[in-house]
N, C-alpha and C positions, 0 to 999 in steps of 0.2 A: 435502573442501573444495569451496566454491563460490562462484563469482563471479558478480557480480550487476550489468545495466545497465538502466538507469532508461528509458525515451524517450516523447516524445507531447507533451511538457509544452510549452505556449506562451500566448498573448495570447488571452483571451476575453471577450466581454463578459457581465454581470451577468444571472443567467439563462440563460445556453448550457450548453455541456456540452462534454465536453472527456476522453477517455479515454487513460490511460497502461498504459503497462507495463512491464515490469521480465523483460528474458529471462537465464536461468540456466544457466550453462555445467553442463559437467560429465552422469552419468548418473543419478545420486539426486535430481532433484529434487522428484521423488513423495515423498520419505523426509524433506521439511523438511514445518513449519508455517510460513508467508508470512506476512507483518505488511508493512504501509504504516504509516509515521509519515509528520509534517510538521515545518516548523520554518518559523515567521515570522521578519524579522530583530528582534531585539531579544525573541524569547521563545523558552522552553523549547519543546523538540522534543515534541510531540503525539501519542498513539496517532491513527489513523485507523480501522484497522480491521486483524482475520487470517482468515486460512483453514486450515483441515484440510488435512490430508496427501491426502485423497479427495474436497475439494473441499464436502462435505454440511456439517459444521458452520463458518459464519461467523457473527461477533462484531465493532459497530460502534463507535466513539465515539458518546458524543451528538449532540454538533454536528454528525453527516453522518449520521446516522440517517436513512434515509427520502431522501434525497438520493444516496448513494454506492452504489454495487455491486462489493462484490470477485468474482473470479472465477477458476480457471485449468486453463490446460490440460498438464495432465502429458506431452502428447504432445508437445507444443512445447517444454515445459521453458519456460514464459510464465506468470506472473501479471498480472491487467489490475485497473488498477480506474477503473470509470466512474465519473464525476462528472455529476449533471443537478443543474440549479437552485442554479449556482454562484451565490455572492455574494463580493462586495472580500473579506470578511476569511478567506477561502478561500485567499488570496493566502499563495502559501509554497514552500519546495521539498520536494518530495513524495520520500519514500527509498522502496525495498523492502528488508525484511531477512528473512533465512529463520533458521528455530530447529530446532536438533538436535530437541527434543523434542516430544512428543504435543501435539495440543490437546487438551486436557483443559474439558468446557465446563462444568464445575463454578467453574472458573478458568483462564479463555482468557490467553493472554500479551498484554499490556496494556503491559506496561513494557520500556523500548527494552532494559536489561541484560537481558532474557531471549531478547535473539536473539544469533545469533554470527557470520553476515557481514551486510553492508550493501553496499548499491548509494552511487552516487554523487551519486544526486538528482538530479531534473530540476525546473525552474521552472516552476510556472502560477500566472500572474499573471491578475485577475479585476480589469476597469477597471469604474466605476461611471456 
């Protein structure tokens, strides 16, 4: 099992940048695939983005494509992910969740049922 917390998340303007992270108790955290969702109020929870167990293979949403960088370091037991060239509807609270299973980049995990804990979100709000 692993527990998972969110931090970084706060007030930025349109255009800045703004990086969170998500640190993971426990001694496996090499042994999960990492995924970042989002969730605006009033809409469904969003993939963002995942990472490999080794960090080499990641897998974006569109909408952060070219904008967002995951990353992590197994030594920390840390997954980060930066954000550059925010915009308002970026505005959401950002989860981390880790998945017992491979990333497989044939069919990266995309979909929130495919992870098995979750963090507790942090807020970054993006003023216009």
């Amino acid at each position: 099992q692993v527990q998972l917390v969110e931090s970084g998340g706060g007030l930025v303007q349109a255009g800045g940048s703004l990086r969170v992270s998500c640190a993971a108790s426990g001694r496996t955290f090499s042994s999960y695939t990492m995924g970042w969702f989002r969730q605006a109020p009033g809409k469904e929870r969003e993939f963002v983005g995942t990472i490999s167990r080794s960090g080499n293979s990641i897998y974006y949403g569109d909408s952060v494509k070219g904008r967002f960088t995951i990353s992590r370091d197994n030594a920390k037991n840390t997954v980060y992910l930066q954000m550059n060239s925010l915009k308002p509807e970026d505005t959401a609270v950002y989860y981390c969740a880790a998945d017992i299973g491979p990333f497989l980049s044939a069919q990266p995990p995309i979909r929130s049922y495919e992870y098995d804990y979750w963090g507790q979100g942090t807020q970054v709000t993006v003023s216009s």
